[in-house]
N, C-alpha and C positions, 0 to 999 in steps of 0.2 A: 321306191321312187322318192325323189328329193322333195320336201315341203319347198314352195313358193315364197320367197321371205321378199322385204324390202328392195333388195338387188336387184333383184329380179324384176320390180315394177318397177325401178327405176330407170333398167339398161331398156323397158320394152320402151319406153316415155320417151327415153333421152334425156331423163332430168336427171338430179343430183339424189341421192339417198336421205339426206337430210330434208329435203322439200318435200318427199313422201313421209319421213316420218311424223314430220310437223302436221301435213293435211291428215295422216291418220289415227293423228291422235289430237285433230279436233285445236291445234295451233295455226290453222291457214289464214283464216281472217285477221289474226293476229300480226301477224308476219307477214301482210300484204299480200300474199297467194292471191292471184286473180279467182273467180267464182268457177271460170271455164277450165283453167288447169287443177281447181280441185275436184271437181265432177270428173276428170279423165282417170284421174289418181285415183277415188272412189269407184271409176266402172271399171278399171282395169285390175284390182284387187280382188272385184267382185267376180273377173273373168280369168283368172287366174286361180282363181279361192282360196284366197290368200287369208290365214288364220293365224292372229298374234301371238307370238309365245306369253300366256300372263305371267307365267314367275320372269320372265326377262322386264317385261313391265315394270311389275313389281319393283324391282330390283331399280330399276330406274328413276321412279316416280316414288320410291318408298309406300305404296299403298296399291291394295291388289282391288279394291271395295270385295272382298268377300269375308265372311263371317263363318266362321267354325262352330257347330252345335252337337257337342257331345255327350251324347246318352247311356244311360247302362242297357236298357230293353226295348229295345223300338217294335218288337213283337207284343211291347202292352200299350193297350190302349190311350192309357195316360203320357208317355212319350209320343205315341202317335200324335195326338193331338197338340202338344207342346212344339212338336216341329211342324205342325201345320202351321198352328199359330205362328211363331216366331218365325217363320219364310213370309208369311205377309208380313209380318213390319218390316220385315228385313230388306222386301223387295220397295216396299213402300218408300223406303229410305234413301233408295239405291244401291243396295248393294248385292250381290247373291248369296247361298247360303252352302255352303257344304255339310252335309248331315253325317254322321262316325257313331257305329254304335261298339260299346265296349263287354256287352255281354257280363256287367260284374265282373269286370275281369282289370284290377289296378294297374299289373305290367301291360297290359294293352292302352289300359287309359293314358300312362306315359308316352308311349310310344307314338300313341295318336295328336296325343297335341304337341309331340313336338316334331313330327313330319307336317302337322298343319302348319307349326312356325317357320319350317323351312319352307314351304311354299309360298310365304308371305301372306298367310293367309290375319286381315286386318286386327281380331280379335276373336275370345272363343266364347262360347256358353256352355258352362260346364254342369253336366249332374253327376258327380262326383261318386265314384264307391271307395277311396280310399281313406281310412283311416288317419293318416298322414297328413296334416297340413304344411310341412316343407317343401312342395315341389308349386306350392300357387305361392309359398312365403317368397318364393325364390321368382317365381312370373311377376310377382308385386316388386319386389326388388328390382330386376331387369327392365317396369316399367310397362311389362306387355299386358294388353289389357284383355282383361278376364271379367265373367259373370258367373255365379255360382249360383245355380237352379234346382229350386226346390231341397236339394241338400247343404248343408254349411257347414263349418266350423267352429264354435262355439268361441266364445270371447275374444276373437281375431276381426280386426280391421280392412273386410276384405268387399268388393260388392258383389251381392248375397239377395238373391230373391226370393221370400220362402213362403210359407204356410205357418201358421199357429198349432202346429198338430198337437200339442199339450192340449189347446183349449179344446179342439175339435173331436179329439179322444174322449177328453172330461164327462164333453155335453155329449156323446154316444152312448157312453155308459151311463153317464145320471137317466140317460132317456131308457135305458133297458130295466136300468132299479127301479124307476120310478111306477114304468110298465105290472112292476111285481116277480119280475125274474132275480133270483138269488147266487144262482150259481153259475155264473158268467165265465166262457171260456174265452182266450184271446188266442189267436193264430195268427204267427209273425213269420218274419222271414229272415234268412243269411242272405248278408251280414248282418249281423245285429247290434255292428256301431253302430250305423249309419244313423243319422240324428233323425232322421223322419221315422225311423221306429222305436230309435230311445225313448222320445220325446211322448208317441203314443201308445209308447207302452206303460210311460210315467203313467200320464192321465188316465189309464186305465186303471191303472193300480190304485191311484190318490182316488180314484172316483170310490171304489171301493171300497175304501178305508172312510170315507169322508161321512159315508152311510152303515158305518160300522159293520161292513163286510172283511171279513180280515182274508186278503189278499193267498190263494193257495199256488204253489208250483206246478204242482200235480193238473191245474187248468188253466197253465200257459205250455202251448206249443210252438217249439221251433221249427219249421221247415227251410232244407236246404235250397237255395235258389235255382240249382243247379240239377233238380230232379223233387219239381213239386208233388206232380200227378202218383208217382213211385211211393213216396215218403208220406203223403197226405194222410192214404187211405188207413193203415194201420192205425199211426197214430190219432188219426180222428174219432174210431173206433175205441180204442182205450180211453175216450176223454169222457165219451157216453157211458161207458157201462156203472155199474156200481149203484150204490144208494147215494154218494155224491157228484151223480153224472151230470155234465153239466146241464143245461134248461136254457142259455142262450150261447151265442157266438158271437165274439167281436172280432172283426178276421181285421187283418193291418195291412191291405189292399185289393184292390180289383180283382186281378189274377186269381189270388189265393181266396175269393170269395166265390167266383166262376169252379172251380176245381171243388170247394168243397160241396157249392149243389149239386154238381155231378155225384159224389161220393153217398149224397144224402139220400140222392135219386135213386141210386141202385142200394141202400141200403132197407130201404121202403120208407124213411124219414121223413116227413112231412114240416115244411116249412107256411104258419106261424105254429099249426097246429101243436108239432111233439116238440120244433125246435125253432126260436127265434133267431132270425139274423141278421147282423148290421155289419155294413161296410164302411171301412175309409176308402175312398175313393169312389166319384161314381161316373158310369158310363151310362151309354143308350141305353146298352140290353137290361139295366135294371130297371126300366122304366115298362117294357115290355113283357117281363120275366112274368110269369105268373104262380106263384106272388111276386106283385114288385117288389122291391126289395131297399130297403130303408138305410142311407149311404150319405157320408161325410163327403158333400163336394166339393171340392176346390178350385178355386177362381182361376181357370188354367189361363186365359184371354189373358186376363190383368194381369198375369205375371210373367207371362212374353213378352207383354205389349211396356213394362216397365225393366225388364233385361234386356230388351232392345235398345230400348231408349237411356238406362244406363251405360251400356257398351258403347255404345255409339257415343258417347258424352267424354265418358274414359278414352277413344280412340283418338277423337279431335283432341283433347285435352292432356294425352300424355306425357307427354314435355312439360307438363302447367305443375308446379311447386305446390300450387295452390289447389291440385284437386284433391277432394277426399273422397276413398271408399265409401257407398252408400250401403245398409241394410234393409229392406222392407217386409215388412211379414204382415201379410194378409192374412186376414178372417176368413175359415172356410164356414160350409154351412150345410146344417142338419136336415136333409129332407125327408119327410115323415111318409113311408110308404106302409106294406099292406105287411112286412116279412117279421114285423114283432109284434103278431096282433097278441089280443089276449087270450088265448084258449090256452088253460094252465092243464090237461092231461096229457101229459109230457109219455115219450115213451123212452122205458130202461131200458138200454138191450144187455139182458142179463149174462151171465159167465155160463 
């Protein structure tokens, strides 16, 4: 059955096409429309159900007010909450939000923002998994306005809202050495460009080195993004055994901090007791976990609530010669719970 369009409330009126488009898009007052013929225009759209095409809008008006928020994992917590946040400024602002998640996946992340561009969708917020800075060098060139969340690009000109994860790694680890743990493992993730793991895997490393720990491979693990739970269990197992098994764990997010208590749980591990553990990233459950569990948090609020408000600056602004890319990198921060206490009878699990 046919959508109801403009014509249609026009030919039921008797009026012109153009005097319904005007009343329904809020030009009636403007344009002299009496009050009584826009009220008929408003109830007979309403009795027709009459629903606007926005990309035809769009297309019109140059501006759709919606806002594209692209994610890699909206099944983690920390995305969850980032597109909570940023729909309220977003709504707040007026505008709506379209949420796209890319699953770590770059030829999808392509492919999403640029069907979000042909929808006219106003600008995006991007958390980036690729590698590649040409395809935002090339959205900056074109003018279209973009925010890049919690991931970046390093010494590129681009607006960028991030986290200090060097610092926030640093002071994780300083806080496990200091504890009296020696033999500190770190558990990351693919892809292992990505600058929010570079970054804290640097400060892991310099923490170590800074306390004249001399940094070993042998207790850094990578796991693939793509099959944590799978991949986790063995190699977490080989990081414990031996005479230099490790004695803590600094995992390089949320996820991969949930999976390894699982792993510890069924291995009979005891967390602070045989094994300390510190997370970047912190959610509810570690507040509730018992032990709670001692976790790098990051200002998730303040960094929606400042990608919003940069995008929106960039959208009004894009035609302006005189806008410049903005960078902001927040302080995260160290909350001291119960999962690196000090009980140094660690257990081997031996060969």
């Amino acid at each position: 059955m046919k959508k109801p369009g403009i014509a249609d409330i026009a030919e039921s009126l008797r009026v012109s096409k153009t005097l319904v488009s005007m009343v329904l898009n809020g030009y009636g007052d403007k344009h002299g429309i009496s009050a009584l013929t826009q009220r008929k225009v408003i109830l007979k759209a309403a009795e027709l159900n009459y629903q606007p095409n926005r990309v035809a809008r769009g297309l019109r008006l140059g501006k759709s007010n919606i806002i594209g928020l692209v994610v890699a994992d909206i099944s983690n917590p920390f995305y969850a909450y980032i597109a909570r946040y940023i729909e309220g400024y977003v709504s707040a602002a007026g505008y709506n939000l379209m949420i796209c998640n890319t699953h770590e996946d770059v030829e999808k992340e392509k492919a999403i923002i640029q069907m979000l561009r042909e929808q006219q969708v106003d600008g995006v917020i991007v958390a980036t998994s690729s590698s590649d800075p040409m395809d935002f060098v090339r959205l900056q060139e074109e003018k279209y306005p973009f925010v890049l969340i919690d991931r970046c690009f390093k010494d590129l000109k681009m607006n960028a809202v991030i986290t200090d994860n060097y610092s926030g790694a640093f002071e994780a680890v300083e806080h496990l050495i200091n504890m009296g743990y020696q033999r500190i493992g770190h558990i990351t993730l693919t892809p292992d460009y990505l600058s929010t793991l570079t970054e804290r895997k640097l400060g892991y490393m310099n923490a170590l080195r800074k306390h004249k720990i001399k940094p070993s491979q042998k207790h850094i693990l990578t796991i693939p993004f793509s099959d944590i739970k799978a991949e986790l269990r063995n190699k977490l197992i080989s990081l414990l055994k031996g005479p230099n098994a490790a004695d803590a764990l600094f995992i390089g997010n949320n996820n991969l901090t949930v999976s390894c208590l699982e792993v510890l749980n069924d291995l009979k591990i005891r967390v602070p007791q045989h094994m300390a553990i510190l997370s970047y990233d912190d959610i509810e459950l570690f507040n509730v976990n018992s032990p709670s569990i001692t976790a790098v948090a990051q200002p998730l609020e303040a960094m929606c609530e400042q990608s919003v408000s940069i995008l929106i600056d960039n959208i009004c602004r894009k035609s302006d010669p005189s806008f410049v890319p903005r960078l902001v990198v927040l302080k995260s921060k160290l909350i001291i719970r119960q999962s690196c206490g000090n009980d140094f009878n660690k257990l081997i699990i031996n060969k």
